[in-house]
gemmi code that builds the backbone of each chain (N, CA, C; Angstrom):
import gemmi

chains = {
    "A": [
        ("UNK", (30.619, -11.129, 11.659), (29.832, -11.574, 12.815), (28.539, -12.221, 12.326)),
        ("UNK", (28.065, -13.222, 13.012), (27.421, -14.020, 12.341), (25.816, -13.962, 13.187)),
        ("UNK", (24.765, -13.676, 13.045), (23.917, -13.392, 14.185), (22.604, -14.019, 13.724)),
        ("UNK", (21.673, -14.882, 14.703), (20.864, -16.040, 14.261), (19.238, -15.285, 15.190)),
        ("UNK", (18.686, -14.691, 14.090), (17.166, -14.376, 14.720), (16.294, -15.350, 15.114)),
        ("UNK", (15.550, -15.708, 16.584), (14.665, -16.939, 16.791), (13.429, -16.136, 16.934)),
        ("UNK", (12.443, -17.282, 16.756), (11.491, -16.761, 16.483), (10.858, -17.982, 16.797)),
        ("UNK", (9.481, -18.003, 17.103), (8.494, -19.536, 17.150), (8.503, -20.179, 15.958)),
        ("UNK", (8.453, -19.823, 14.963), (8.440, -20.425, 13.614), (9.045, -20.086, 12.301)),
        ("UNK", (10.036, -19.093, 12.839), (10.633, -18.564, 12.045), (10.549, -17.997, 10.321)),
        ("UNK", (9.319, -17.062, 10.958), (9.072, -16.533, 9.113), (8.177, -15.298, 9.558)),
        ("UNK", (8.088, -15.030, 10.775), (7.576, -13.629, 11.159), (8.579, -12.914, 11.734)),
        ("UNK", (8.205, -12.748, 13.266), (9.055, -12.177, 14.492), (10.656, -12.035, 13.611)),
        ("UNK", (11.295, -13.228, 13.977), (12.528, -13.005, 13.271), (12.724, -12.866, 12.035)),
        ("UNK", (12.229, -12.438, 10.917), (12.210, -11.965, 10.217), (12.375, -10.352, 10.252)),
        ("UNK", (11.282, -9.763, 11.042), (11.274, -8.146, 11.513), (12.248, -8.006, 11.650)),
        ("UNK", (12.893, -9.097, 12.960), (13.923, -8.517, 13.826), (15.203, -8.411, 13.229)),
        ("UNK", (15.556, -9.535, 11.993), (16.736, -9.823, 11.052), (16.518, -8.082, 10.051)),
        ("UNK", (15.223, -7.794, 9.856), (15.493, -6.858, 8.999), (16.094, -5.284, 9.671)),
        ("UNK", (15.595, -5.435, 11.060), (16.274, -4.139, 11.639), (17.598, -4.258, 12.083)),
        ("UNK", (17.976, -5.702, 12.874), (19.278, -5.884, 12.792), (20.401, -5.222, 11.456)),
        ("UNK", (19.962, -5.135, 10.292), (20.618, -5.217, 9.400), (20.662, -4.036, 9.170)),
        ("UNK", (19.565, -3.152, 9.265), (19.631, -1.655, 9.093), (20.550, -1.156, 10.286)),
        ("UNK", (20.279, -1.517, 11.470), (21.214, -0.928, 12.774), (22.863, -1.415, 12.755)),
        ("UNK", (22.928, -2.740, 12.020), (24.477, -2.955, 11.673), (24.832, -1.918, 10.177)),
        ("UNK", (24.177, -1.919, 9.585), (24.524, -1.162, 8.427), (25.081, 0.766, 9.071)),
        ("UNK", (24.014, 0.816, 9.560), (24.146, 2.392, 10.097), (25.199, 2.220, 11.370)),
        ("UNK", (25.895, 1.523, 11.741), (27.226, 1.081, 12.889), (28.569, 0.603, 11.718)),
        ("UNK", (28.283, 0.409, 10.442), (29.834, -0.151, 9.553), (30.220, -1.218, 9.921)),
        ("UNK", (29.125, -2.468, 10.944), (29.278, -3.681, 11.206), (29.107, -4.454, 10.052)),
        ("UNK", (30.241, -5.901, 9.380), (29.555, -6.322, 8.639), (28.807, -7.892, 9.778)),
        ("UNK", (27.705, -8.010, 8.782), (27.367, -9.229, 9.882), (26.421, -10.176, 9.144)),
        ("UNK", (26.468, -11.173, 8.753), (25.054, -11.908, 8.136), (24.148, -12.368, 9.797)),
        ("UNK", (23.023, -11.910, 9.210), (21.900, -12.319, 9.988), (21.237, -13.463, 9.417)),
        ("UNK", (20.935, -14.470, 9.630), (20.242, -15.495, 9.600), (18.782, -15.784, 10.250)),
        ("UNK", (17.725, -16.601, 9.965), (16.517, -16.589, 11.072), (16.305, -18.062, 11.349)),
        ("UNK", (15.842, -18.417, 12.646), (15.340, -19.984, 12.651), (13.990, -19.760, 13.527)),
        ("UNK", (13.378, -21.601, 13.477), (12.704, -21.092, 14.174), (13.071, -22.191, 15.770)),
        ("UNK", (12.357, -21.665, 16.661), (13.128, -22.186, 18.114), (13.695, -23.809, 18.423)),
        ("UNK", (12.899, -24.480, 17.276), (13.091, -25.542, 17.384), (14.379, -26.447, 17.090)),
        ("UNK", (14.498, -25.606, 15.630), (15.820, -26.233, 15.160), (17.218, -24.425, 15.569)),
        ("UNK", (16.584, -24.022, 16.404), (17.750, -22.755, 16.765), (18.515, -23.585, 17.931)),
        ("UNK", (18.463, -24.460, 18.150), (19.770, -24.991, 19.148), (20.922, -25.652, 18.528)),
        ("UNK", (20.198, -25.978, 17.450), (21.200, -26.779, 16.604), (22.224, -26.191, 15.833)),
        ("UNK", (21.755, -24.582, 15.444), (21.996, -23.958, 15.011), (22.855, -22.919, 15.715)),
        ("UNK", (22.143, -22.478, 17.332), (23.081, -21.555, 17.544), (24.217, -21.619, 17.712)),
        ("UNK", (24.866, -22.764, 17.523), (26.667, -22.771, 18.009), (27.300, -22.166, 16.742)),
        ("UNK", (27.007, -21.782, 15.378), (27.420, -21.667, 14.512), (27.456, -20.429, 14.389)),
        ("UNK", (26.465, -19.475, 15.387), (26.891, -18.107, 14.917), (27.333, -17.500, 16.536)),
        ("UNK", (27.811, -16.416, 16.465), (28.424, -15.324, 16.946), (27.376, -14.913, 18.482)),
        ("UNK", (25.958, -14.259, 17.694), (25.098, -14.026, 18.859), (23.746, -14.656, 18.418)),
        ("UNK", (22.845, -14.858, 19.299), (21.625, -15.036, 18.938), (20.672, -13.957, 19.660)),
        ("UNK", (19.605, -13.510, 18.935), (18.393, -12.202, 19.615), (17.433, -13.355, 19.536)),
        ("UNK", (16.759, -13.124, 20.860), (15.354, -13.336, 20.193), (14.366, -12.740, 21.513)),
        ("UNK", (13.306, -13.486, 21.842), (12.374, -12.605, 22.544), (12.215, -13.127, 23.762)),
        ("UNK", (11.716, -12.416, 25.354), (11.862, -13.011, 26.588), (11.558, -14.265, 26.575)),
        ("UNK", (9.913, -14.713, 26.042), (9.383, -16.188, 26.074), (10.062, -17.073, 25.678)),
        ("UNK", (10.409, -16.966, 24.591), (11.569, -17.922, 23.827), (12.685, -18.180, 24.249)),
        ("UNK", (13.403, -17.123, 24.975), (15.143, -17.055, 25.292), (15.395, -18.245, 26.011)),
        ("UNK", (14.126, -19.134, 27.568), (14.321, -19.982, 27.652), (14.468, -21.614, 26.672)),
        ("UNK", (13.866, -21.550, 25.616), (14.004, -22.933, 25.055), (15.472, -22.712, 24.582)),
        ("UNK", (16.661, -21.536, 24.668), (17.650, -21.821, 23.642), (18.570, -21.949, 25.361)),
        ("UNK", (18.197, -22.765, 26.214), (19.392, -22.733, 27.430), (19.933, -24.154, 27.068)),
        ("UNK", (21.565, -23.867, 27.523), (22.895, -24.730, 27.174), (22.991, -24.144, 25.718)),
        ("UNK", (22.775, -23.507, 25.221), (23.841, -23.009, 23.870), (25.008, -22.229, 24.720)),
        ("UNK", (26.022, -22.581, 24.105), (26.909, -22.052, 24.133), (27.246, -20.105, 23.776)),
        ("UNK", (26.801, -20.068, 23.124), (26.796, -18.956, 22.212), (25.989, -17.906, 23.056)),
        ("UNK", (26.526, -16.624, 22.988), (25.493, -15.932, 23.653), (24.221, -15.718, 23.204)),
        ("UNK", (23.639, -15.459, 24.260), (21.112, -15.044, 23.739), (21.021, -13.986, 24.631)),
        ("UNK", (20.876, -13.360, 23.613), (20.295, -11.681, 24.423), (18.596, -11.646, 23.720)),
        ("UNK", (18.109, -11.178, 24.744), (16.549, -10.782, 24.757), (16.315, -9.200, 24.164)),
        ("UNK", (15.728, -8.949, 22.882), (15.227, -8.198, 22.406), (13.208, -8.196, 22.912)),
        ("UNK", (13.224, -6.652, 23.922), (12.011, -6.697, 24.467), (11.298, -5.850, 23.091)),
        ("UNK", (11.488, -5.196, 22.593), (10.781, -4.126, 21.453), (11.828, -4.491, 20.294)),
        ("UNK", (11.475, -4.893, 19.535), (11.755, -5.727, 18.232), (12.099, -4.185, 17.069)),
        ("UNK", (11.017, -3.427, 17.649), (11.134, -2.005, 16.878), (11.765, -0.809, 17.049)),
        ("UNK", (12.819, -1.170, 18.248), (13.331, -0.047, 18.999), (15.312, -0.312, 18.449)),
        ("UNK", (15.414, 0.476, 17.769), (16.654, 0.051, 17.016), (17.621, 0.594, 18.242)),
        ("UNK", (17.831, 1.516, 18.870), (18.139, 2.237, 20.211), (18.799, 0.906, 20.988)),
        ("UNK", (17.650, 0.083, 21.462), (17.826, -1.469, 21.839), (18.556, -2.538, 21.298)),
        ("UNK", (18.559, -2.388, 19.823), (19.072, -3.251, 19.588), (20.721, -2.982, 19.236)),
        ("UNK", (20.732, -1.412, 18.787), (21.960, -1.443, 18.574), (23.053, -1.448, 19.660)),
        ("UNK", (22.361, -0.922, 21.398), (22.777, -1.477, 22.293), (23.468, -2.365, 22.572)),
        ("UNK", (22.515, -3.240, 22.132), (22.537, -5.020, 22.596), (24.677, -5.414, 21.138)),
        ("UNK", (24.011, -4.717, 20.535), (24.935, -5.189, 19.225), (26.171, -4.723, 19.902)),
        ("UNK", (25.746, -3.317, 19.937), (27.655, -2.812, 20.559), (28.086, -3.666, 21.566)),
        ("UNK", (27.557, -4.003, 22.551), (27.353, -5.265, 23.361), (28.592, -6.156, 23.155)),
        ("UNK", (27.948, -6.799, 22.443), (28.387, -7.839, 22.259), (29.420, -7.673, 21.007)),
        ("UNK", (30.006, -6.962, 20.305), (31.034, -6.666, 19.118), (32.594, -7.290, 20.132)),
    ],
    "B": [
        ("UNK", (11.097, -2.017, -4.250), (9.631, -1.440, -3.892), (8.754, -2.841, -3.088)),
        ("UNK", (8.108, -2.663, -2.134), (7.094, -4.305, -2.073), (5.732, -4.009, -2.668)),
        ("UNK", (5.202, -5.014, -2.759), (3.955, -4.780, -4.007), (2.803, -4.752, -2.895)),
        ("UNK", (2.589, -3.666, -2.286), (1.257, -3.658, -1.344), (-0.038, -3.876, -1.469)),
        ("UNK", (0.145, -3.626, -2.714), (-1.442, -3.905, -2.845), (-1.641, -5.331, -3.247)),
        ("UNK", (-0.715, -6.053, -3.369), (-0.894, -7.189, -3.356), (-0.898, -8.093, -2.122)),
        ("UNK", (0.130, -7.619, -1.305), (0.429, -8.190, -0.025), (-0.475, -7.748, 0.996)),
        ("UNK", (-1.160, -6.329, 0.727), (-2.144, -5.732, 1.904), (-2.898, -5.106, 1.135)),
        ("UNK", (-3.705, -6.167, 0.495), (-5.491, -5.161, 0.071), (-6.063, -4.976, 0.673)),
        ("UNK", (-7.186, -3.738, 0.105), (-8.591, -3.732, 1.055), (-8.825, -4.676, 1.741)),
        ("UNK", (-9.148, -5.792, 1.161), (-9.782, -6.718, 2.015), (-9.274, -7.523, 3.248)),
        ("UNK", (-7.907, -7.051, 3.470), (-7.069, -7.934, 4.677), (-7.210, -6.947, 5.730)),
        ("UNK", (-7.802, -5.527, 5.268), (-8.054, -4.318, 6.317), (-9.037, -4.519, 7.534)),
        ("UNK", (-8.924, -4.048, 8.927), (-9.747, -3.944, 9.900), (-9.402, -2.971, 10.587)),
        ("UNK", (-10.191, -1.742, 10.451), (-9.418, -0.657, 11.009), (-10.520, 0.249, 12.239)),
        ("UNK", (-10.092, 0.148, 13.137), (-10.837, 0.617, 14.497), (-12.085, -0.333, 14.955)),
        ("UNK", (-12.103, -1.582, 15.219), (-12.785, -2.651, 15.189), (-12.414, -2.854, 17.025)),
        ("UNK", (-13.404, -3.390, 17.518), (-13.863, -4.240, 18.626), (-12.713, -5.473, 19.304)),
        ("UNK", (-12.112, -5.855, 19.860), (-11.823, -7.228, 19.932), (-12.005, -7.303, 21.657)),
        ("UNK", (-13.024, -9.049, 21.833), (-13.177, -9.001, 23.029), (-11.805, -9.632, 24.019)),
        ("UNK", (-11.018, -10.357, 23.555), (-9.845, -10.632, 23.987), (-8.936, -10.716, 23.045)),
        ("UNK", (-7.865, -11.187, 23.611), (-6.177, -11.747, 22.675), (-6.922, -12.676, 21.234)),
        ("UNK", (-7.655, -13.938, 21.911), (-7.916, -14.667, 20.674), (-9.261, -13.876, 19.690)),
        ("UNK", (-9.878, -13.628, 20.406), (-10.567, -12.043, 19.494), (-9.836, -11.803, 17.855)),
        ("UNK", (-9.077, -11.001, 18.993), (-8.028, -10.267, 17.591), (-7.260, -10.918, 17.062)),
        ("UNK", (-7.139, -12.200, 17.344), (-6.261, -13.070, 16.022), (-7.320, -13.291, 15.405)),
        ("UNK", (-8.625, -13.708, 15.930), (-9.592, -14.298, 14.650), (-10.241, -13.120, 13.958)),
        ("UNK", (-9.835, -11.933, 14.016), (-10.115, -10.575, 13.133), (-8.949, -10.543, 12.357)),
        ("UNK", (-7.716, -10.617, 12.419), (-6.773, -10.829, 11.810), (-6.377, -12.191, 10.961)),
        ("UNK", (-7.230, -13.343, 11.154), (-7.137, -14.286, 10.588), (-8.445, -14.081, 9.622)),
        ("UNK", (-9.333, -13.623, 9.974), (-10.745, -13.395, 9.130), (-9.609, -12.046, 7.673)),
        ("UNK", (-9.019, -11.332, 7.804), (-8.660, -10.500, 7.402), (-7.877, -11.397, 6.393)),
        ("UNK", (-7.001, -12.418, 6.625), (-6.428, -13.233, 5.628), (-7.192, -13.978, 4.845)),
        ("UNK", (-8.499, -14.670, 5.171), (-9.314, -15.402, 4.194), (-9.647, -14.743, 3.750)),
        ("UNK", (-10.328, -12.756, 4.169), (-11.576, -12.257, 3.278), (-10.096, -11.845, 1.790)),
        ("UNK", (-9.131, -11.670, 1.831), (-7.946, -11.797, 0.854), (-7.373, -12.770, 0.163)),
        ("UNK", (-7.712, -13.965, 0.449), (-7.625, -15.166, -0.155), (-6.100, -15.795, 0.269)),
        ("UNK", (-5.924, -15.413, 1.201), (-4.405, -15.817, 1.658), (-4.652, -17.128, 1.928)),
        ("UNK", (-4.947, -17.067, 3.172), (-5.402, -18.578, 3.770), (-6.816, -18.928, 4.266)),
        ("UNK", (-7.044, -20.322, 4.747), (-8.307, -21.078, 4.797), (-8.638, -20.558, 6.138)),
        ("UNK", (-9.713, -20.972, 7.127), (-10.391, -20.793, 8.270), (-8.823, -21.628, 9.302)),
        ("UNK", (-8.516, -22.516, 9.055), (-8.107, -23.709, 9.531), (-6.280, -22.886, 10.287)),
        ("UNK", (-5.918, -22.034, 9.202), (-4.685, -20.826, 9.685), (-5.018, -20.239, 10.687)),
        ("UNK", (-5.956, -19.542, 11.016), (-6.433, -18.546, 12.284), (-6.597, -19.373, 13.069)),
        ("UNK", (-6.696, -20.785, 12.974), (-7.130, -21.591, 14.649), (-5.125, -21.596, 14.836)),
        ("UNK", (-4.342, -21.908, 13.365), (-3.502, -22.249, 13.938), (-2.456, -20.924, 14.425)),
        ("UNK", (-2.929, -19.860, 14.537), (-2.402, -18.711, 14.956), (-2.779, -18.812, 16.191)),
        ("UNK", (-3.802, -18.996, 16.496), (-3.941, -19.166, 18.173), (-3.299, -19.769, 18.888)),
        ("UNK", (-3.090, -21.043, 18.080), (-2.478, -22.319, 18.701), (-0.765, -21.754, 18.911)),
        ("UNK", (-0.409, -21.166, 18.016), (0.713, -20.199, 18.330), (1.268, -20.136, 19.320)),
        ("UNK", (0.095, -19.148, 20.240), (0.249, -18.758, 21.751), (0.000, -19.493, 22.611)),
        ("UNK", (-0.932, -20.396, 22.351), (-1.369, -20.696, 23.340), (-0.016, -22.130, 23.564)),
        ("UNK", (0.548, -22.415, 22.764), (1.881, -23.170, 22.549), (2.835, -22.522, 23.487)),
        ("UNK", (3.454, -21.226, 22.779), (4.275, -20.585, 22.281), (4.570, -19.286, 23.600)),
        ("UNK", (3.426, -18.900, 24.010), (3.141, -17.987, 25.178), (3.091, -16.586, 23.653)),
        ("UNK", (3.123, -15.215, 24.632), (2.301, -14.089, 23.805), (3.926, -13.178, 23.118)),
        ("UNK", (4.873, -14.152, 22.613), (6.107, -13.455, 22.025), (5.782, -12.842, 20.997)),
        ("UNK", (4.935, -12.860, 20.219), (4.408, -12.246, 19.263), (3.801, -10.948, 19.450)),
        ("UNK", (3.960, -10.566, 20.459), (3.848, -9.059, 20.899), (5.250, -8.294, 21.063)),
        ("UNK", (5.689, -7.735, 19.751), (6.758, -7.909, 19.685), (7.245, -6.514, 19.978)),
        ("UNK", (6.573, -5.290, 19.947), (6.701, -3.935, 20.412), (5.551, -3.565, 21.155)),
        ("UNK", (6.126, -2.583, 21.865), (4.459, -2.018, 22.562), (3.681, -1.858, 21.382)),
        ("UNK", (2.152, -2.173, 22.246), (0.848, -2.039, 21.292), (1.008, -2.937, 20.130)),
        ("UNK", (1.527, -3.840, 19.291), (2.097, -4.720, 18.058), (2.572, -6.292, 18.460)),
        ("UNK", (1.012, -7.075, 17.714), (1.030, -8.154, 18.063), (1.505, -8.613, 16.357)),
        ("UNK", (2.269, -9.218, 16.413), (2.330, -9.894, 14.473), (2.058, -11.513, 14.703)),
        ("UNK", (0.436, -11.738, 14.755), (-0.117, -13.136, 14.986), (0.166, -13.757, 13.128)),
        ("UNK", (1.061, -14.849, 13.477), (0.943, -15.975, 12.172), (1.730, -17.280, 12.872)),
        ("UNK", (1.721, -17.999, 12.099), (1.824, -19.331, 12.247), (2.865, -20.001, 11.541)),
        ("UNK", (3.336, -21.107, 11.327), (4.391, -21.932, 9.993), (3.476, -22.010, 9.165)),
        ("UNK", (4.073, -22.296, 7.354), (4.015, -22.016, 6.434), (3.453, -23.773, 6.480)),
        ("UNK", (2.033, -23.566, 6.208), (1.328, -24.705, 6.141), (0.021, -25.410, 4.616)),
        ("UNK", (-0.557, -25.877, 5.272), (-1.851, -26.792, 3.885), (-2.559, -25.271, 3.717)),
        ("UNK", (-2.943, -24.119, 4.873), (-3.799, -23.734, 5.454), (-3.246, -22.438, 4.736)),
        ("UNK", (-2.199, -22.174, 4.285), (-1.689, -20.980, 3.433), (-1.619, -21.002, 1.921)),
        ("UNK", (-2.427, -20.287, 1.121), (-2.988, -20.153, -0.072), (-1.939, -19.390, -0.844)),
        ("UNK", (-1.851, -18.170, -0.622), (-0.955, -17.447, -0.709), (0.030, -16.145, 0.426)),
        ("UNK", (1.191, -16.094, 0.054), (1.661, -15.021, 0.976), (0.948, -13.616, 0.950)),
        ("UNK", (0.717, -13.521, 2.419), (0.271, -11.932, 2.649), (-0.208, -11.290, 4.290)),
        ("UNK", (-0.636, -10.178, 4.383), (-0.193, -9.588, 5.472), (-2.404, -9.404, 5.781)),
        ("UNK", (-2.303, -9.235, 7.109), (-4.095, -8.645, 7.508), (-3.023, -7.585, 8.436)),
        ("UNK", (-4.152, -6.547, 8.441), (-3.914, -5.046, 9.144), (-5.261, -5.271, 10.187)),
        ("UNK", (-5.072, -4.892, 11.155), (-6.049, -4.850, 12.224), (-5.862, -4.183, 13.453)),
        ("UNK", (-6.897, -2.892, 13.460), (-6.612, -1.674, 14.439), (-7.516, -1.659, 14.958)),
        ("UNK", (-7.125, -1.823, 16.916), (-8.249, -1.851, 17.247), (-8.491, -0.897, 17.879)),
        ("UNK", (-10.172, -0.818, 18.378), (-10.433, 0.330, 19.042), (-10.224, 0.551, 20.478)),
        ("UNK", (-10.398, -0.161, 20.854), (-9.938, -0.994, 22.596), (-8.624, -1.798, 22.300)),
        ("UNK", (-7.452, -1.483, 23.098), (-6.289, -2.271, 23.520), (-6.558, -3.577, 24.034)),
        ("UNK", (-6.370, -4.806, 23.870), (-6.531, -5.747, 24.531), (-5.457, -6.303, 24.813)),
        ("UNK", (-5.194, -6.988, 26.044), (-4.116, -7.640, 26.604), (-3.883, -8.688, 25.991)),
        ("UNK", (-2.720, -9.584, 26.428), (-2.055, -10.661, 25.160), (-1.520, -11.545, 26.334)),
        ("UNK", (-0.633, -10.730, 27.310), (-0.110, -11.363, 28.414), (1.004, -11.136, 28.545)),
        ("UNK", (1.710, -9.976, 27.427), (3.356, -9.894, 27.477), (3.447, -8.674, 28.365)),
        ("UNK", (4.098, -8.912, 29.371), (4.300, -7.932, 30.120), (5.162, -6.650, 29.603)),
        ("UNK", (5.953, -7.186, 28.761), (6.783, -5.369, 28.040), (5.790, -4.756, 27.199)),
        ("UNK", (4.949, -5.195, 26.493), (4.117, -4.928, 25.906), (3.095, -4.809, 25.435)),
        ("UNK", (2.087, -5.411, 26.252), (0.629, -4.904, 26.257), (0.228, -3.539, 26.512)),
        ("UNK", (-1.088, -3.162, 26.194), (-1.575, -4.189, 25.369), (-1.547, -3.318, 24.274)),
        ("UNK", (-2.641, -4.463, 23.619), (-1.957, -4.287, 21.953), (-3.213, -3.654, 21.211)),
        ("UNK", (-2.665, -2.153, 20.036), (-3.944, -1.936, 19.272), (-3.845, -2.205, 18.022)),
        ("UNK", (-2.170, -2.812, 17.328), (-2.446, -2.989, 16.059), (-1.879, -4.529, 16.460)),
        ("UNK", (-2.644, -5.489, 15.301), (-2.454, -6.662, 14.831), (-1.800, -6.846, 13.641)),
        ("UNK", (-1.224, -7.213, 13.270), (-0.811, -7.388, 11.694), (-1.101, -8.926, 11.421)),
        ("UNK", (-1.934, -9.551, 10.696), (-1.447, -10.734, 10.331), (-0.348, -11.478, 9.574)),
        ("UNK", (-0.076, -12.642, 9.561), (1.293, -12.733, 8.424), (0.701, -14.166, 8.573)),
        ("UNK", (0.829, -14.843, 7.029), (0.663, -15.920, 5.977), (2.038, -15.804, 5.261)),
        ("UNK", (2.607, -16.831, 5.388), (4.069, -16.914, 4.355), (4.008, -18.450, 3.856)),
        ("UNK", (4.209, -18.060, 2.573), (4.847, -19.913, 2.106), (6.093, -20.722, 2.702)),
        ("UNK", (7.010, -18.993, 3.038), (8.657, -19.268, 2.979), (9.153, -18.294, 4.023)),
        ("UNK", (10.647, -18.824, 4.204), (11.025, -17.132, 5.016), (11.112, -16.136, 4.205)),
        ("UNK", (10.952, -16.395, 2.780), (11.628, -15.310, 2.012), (10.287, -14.337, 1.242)),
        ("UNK", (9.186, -14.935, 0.543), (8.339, -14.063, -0.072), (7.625, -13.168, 0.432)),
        ("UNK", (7.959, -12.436, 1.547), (7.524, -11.251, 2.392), (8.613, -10.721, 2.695)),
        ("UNK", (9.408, -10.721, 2.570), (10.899, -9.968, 3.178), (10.710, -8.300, 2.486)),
        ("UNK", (10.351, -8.397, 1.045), (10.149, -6.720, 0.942), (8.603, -5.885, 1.617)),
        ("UNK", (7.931, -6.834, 1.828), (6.789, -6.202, 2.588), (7.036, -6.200, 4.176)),
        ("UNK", (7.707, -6.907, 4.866), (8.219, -7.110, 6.008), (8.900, -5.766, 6.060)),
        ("UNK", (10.306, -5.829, 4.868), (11.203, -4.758, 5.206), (10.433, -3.470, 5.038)),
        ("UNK", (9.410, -3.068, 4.630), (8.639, -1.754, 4.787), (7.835, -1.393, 6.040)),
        ("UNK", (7.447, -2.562, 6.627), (6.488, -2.428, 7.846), (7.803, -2.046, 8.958)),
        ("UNK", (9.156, -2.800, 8.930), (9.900, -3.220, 10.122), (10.331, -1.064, 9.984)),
        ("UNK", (10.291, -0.896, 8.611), (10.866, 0.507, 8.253), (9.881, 1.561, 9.051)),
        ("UNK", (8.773, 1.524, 8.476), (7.968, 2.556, 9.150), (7.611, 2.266, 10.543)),
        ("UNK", (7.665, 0.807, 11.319), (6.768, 1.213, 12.575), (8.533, 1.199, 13.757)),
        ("UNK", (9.726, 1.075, 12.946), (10.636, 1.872, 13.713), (10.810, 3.369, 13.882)),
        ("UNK", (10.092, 3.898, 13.261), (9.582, 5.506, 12.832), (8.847, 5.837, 13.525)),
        ("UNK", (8.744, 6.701, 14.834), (7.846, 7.217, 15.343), (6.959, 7.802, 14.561)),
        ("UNK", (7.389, 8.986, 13.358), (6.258, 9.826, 13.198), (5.566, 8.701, 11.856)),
        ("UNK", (6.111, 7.923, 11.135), (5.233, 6.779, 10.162), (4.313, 6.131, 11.497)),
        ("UNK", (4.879, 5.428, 12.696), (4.228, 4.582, 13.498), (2.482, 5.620, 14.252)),
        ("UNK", (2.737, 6.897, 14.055), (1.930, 8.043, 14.726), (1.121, 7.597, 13.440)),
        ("UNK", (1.526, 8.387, 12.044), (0.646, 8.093, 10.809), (-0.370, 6.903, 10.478)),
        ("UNK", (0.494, 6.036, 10.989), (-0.522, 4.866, 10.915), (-1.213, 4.603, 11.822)),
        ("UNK", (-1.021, 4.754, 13.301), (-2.660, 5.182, 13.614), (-3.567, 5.746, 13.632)),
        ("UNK", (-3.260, 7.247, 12.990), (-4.109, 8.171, 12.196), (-4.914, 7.728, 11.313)),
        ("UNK", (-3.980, 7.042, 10.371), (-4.892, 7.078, 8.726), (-6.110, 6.430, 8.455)),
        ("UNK", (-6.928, 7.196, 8.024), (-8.245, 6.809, 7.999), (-8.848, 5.941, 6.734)),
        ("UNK", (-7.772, 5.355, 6.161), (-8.202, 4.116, 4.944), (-7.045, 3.352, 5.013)),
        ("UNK", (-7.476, 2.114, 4.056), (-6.008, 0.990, 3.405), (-5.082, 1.433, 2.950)),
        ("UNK", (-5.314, 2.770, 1.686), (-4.986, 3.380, 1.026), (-4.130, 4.333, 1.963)),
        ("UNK", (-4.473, 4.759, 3.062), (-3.687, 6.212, 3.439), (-2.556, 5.167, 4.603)),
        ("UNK", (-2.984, 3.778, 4.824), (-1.849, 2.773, 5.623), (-0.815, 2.276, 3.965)),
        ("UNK", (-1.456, 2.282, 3.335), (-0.404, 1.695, 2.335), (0.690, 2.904, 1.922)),
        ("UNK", (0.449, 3.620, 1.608), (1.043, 5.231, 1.361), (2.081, 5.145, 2.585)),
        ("UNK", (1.459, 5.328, 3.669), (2.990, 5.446, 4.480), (3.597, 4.177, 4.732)),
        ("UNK", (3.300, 3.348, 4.683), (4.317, 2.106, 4.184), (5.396, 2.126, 3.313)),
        ("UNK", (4.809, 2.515, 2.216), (4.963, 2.744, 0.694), (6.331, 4.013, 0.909)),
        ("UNK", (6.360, 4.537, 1.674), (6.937, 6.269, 1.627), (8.811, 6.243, 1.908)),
    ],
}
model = gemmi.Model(1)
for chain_id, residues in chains.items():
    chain = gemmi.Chain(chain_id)
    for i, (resn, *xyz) in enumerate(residues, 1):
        res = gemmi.Residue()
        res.name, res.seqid = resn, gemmi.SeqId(i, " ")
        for name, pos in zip(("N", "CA", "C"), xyz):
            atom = gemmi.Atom()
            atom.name, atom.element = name, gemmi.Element(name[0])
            atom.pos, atom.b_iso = gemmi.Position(*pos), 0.0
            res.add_atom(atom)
        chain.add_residue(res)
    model.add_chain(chain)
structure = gemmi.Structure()
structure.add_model(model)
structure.setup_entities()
C-alpha cells in the first residue's frame, strides 16, 4: 500500500505524520511505503498512491484526485491514525 | 540515535516565554533558529508567510504548532527551535488551539531531520514523554526525554 503525506511544503508536518504512519503500520503487520509531498506538486502525485493523509486546511487543495484524502486532525494521535489506516486497508 | 545537541542546542531554547499572538510565537521560534545559527532573520518572516498563505495547518496536535517554511537562501543549516509558552495563544485551528509548544523546523531537505523528527514524532505521541516535556525545567532535561 502505497500512502502520500501532504503537507504545505513538505519537509515538516508530513514528515511527522510519514514517521507515525510508519510506526502505526509497523505495529498493524501492514507493509506500506509512505512517501511526503508538498501540496503543490501532491496532485500530481496523488494518483500514484493508494491513500493520501494530510490536514483539514490542506485536504481542500487535493479536490478531483482520484485517490482517496482522509484528514488527519492530531498528527500525534496514532489511535487516529491507525483508524483512518484500518479504514481504508 | 539523532544528534540533539546538534539539532536542538541551548540556544534554539525558549522555555516559558510570553507570546503576544500566533505571529509572536513564530518570531520567538524563528529568533530561536538564528540565536543557533540555523537560519537568517529573512526565514521567520517566511514562516509567517506560511500561514498567512497556507491558513494555521501547522497546528498539528492540540497545543503543537511546528512553524517552518521550504528549504530556502534563508536556511544555513538544518535544525529544530523549542518554544514553550507561558500563555496559550491561538493560531486559528479549530481542533487545536491553542498552542503552548512551538517547535521550529529549518531543513535543507526532506531528509536531514528525519532522525530528529523521528524522536520528537516518538515522544510527543507519548503521553507521559509529552507530560515530561512540559515539566522539564532546562534544554538538557527536553533533550533527555527526547533522547530516551
Amino acid at each position: 500500500m502505497n500512502i502520500l503525506c501532504v503537507c504545505g511544503n513538505g519537509i515538516g508536518t508530513s514528515v511527522l505524520l510519514k514517521v507515525n504512519v510508519e510506526s502505526v503500520a509497523s505495529d498493524l503487520g501492514l507493509d506500506v511505503t509512505v512517501t511526503t509531498s508538498d501540496a503543490g506538486s501532491a496532485k500530481g502525485t496523488a494518483n500514484m498512491n493508494d491513500l493520501v493523509l494530510t490536514s483539514a486546511e490542506l485536504a481542500p487543495e487535493l479536490e478531483g484526485t482520484t485517490t482517496p484524502v482522509e484528514v488527519i486532525h492530531n498528527f500525534m494521535d496514532t489511535d487516529e491514525i491507525q483508524e483512518v489506516l484500518e479504514r481504508n486497508m | 540515535m539523532a544528534d540533539l545537541n546538534k539539532f536542538l542546542p541551548d540556544e534554539a531554547f525558549a522555555l516559558d516565554v510570553e507570546a503576544a499572538d500566533w505571529r509572536d510565537a513564530i518570531r520567538l521560534a524563528g529568533r530561536g533558529l538564528v540565536n543557533a545559527g540555523f537560519t537568517t532573520d529573512a526565514y521567520t518572516d517566511e514562516m509567517i508567510g506560511t500561514v498567512e498563505k497556507m491558513g494555521p495547518y501547522i497546528v498539528i496536535a492540540p497545543g503543537l504548532a511546528l512553524a517552518h517554511s521550504r528549504p530556502s537562501d534563508a536556511v544555513l543549516n538544518t535544525g529544530l527551535s523549542w518554544v514553550r509558552l507561558s500563555t496559550p495563544v491561538e493560531f486559528g485551528n479549530k481542533n487545536n488551539d491553542p498552542v503552548s509548544l512551538v517547535i521550529g523546523l529549518a531543513g535543507r531537505d526532506e531528509n536531514e531531520h528525519i532522525e530528529v523528527m523521528s524522536a520528537i514524532a516518538s515522544a510527543l505521541t507519548s503521553k507521559d514523554k509529552t507530560a515530561a516535556l512540559a515539566d522539564a525545567k532546562t534544554p538538557d532535561d527536553i533533550r533527555r526525554v527526547l533522547g530516551a
